[in-house]
C-alpha positions in Angstrom: 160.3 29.9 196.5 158.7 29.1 193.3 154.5 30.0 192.6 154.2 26.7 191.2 155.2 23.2 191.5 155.1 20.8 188.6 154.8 16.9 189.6 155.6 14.3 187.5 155.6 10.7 188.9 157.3 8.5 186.2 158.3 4.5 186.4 159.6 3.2 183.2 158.9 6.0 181.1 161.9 6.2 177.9 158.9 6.4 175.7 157.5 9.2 176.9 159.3 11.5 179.5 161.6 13.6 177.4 158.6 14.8 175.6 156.8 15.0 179.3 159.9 17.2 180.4 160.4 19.2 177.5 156.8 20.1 177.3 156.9 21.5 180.6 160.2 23.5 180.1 158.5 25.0 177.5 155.7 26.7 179.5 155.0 30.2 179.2 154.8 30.6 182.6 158.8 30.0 184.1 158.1 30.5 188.0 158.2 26.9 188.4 160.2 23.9 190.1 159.8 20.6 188.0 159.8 17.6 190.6 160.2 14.1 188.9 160.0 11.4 191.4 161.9 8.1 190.2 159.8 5.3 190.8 162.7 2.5 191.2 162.4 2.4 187.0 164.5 -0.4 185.6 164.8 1.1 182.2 166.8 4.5 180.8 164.2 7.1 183.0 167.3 8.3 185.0 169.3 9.2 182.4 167.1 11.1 180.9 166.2 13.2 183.9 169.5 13.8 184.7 170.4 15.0 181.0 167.8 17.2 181.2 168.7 18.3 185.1 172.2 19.5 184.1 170.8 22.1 181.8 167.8 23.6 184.0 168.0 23.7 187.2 164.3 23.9 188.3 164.1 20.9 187.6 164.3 18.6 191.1 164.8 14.6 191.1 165.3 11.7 193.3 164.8 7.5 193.0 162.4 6.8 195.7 164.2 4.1 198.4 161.2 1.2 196.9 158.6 1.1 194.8 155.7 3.2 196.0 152.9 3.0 192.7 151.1 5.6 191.3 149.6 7.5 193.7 152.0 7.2 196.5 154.6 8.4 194.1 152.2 11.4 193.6 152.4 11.8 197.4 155.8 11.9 197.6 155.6 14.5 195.3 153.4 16.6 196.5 155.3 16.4 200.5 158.6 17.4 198.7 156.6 20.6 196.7 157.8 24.1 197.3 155.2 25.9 195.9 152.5 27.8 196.5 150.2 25.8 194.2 150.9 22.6 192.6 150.3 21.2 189.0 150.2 17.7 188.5 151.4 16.1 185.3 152.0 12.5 184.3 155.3 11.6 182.2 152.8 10.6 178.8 150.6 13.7 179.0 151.0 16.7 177.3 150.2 20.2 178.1 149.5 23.1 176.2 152.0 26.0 176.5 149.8 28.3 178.5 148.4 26.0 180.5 150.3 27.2 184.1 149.7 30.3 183.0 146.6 30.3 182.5 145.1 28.3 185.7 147.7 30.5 188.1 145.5 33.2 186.7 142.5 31.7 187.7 143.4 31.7 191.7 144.9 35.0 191.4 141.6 36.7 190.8 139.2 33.8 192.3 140.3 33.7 196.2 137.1 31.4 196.4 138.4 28.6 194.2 140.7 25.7 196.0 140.8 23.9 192.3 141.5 24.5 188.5 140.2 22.4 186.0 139.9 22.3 182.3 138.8 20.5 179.1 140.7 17.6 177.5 141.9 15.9 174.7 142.7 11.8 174.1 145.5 11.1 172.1 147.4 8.3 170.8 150.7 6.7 171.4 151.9 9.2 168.1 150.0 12.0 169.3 146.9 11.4 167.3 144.2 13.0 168.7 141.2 10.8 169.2 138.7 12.8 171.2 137.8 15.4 172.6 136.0 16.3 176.0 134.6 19.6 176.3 131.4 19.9 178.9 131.1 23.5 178.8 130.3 25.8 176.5 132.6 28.9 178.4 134.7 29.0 181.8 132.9 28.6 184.9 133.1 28.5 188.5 130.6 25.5 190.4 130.1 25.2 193.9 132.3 22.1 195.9 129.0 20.2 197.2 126.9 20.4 193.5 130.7 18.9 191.5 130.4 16.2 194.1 127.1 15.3 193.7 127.4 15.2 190.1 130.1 13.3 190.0 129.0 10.4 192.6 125.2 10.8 190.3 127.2 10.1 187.3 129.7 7.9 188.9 132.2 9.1 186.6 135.0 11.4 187.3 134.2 14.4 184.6 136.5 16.6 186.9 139.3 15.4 185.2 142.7 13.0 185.6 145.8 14.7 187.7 147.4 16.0 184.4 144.0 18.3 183.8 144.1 20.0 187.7 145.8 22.8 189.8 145.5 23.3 193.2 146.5 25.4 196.1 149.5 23.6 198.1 147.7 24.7 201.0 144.2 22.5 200.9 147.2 19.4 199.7 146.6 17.4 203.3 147.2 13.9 203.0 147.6 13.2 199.4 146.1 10.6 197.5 144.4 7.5 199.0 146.8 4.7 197.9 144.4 2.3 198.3 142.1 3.3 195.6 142.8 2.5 192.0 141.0 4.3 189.2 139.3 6.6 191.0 141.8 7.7 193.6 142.1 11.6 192.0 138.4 11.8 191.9 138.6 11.0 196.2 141.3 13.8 196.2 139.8 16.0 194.2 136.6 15.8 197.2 139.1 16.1 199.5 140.6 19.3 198.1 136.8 20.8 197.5 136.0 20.6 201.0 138.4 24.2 200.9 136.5 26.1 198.4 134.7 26.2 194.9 136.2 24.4 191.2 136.9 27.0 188.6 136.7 24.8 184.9 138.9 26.3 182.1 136.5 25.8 178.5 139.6 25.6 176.5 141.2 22.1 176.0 144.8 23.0 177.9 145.7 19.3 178.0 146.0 15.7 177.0 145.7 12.4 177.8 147.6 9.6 176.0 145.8 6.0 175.8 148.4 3.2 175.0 148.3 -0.1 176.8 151.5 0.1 179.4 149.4 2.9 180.8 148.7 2.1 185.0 145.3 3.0 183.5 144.7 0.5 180.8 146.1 -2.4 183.6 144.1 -0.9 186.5 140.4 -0.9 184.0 141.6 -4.3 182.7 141.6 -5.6 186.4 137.9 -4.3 186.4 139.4 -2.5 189.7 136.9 0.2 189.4 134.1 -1.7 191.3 136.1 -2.3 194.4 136.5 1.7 194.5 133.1 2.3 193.8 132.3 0.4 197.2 135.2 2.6 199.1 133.8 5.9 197.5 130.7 5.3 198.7 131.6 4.5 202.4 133.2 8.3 202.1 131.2 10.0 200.4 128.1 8.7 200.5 126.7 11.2 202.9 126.9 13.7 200.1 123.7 11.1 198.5 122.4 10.3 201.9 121.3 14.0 202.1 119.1 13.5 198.5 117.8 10.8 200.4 119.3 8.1 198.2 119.3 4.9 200.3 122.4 2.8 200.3 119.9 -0.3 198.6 119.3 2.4 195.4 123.2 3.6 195.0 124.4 0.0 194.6 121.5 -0.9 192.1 122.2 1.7 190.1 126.7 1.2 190.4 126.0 -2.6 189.3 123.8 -1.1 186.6 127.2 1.3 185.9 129.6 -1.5 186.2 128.0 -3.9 183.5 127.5 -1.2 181.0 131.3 -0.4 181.9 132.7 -3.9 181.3 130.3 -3.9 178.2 132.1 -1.0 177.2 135.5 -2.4 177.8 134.5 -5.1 176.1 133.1 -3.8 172.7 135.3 -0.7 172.3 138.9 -1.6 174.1 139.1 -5.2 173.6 138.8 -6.6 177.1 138.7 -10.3 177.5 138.7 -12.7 180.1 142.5 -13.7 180.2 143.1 -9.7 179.9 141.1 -9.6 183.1 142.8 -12.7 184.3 146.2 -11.3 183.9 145.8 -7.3 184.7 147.6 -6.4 187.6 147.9 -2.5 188.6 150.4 -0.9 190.4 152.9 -3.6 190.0 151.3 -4.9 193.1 151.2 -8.9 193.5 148.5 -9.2 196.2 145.8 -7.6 197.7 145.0 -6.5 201.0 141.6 -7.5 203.1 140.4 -4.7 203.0 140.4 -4.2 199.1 139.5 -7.7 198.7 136.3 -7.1 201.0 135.5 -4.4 198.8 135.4 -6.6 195.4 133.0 -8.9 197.6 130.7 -6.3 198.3 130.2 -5.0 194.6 129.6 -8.3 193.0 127.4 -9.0 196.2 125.4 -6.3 194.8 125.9 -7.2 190.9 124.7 -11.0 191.8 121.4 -9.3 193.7 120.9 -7.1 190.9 121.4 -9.7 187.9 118.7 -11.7 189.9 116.5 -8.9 190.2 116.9 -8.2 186.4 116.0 -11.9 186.1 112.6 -11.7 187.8 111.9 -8.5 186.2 112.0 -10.4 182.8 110.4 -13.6 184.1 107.5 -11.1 185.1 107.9 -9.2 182.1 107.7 -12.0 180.4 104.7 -14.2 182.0 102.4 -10.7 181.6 103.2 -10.1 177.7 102.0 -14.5 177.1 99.0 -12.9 179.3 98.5 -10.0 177.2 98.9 -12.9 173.8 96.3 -14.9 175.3 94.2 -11.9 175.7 94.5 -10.9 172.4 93.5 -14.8 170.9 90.4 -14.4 172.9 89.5 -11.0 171.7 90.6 -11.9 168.1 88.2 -15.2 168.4 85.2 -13.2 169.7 85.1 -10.6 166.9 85.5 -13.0 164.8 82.3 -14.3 166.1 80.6 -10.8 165.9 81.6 -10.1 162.3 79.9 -13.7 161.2 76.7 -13.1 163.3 73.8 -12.0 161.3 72.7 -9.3 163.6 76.4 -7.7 162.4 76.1 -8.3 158.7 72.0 -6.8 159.4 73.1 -3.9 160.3 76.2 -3.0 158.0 74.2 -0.7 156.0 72.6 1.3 159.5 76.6 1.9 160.3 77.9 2.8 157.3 75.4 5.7 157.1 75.7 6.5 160.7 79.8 7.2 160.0 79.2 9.8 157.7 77.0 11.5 160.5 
């Protein structure tokens, strides 16, 4: 059996997945199977994996029997995985030649660990490199409860996307909820700490490519984000419970997170409204109650937090004309003291007294 399984997921992916599968042959670390799960693509994607299948034959493929999206294809995936750990990738990633290598090291000497992590890099549709995202200064290993917490505090996921993680096939169990969309590895990634500690790799072993067929860039266009914020916290809320956050003071501060988000979007990506109008994610034409529940209750809270805001400025606002009519007043009665005679009587008394 091979040490490590490699997943990619792919639908539609000419531009990209020669690169994707090249980059993984090339790996310093050759104890490998390379699973590419055919996503019912309706462009070149199989011929590609099959040239490359005839002349290696770790590499493993299939066309699932319908369409199962992003996460599920990661699922299928991870069931089909002979290894003892398992390295997600995504078919316009990139890693760097060590990086198997160098997080199969990690759980070799750090039984504790149920999760390697790294820094990152974002790059371009020509391999540009935009950013990077580096959090710590040298490796280190954090405890599963205190990356949790940080992560729901933040509500961001700074443990990384699937391309950035390893993991022991072992603490796998279910897979990936495929009912979340942005932040369905962050939910895994809990679900895989509940096993043990995350071990963070300082050097940047991978990286992410931003272009706008991305499920991504459609998924954060459809502003589906605040419909898994709600789901996250039904799951793992318990983790803030224990603070003693109250449910009333997580939403406040997500709709707080949501509008600077969108703002964000906005300014820097180029969301507009018909974008938003028109994002679909997953290929998937409808939504389910549930999920549609879940977008009622976070603009629920947004709407009771925008009016909140509202009365906090209308309040705000009524106490600084307060404060201006306070100021008049005082203005007017010193006015009144400097043209009194007992002031202008006794200039010469304070002038001497201020050199005292």
């Amino acid at each position: 059996m091979p040490k490590v399984s490699i997943c990619i997921p792919v639908y539609n992916g000419t531009n990209y997945l020669a690169q994707a599968i090249e980059n993984v042959l090339s790996q310093s670390f050759e104890d490998f199977e390379l699973l590419i799960a055919n996503d019912c693509s309706t462009d070149g994607t199989q011929e590609i994996i099959d040239r490359y299948a005839a002349q290696d034959k770790r590499i493993v493929s299939w066309v699932n029997e319908k369409n199962l999206r992003l996460f599920g294809n990661y699922n299928r995936c991870i069931e089909r995985a002979q290894g003892e750990y398992i390295k997600l990738f995504a078919h316009d990633d990139h890693l760097s030649q060590d990086a198997v290598a160098r997080m199969y090291d990690v759980f070799c000497r750090q039984p504790e660990v149920s999760l390697v992590t790294c820094s990152k890099r974002w790059i371009d549709a020509d391999n540009k490199e935009i950013e990077k995202v580096v959090r710590f200064k040298e490796d280190v290993c954090l405890k599963s409860d205190d990356v949790i917490l940080a992560n729901l505090i933040c509500l961001n996921n700074w443990i990384g996307e699937p391309a950035a993680v390893m993991f022991r096939k072992e603490h796998a169990g279910s897979g990936f909820d495929t009912e979340l969309y942005n932040w369905g590895d962050l939910d895994y990634w809990f679900q895989i700490l509940q096993h043990g500690n995350m071990y963070v790799i300082h050097d940047v072993l991978c990286s992410f490519r931003l272009h706008a067929e991305s499920s991504t860039s459609a998924s954060l266009a459809g502003l589906y984000f605040a419909a898994d914020i709600v789901r996250m916290y039904r799951k793992w809320g318990h983790y803030l419970t224990m603070l003693g956050e109250t449910e009333e003071h997580f939403f406040k501060r997500a709709s707080e997170r949501i509008a600077l988000h969108v703002s964000y979007l906005e300014r820097e990506k180029g969301l507009t409204f018909p974008a938003v109008r028109e994002a679909n994610t997953n290929r998937q034409d409808q939504f389910n109650f549930e999920t549609v529940a879940d977008f009622r209750v976070a603009l629920f809270h947004a709407e009771r937090r925008v009016s909140s805001l509202m009365q906090e400025l209308i309040e705000t606002k009524n106490e600084l004309e307060h404060r201006a009519n306070e100021c008049k007043e005082l203005r007017a009665a010193i006015d009144v003291m400097e043209n009194s005679v007992s002031w202008k009587v006794t200039q010469p008394l304070r002038a001497v007294r201020s050199k005292m």
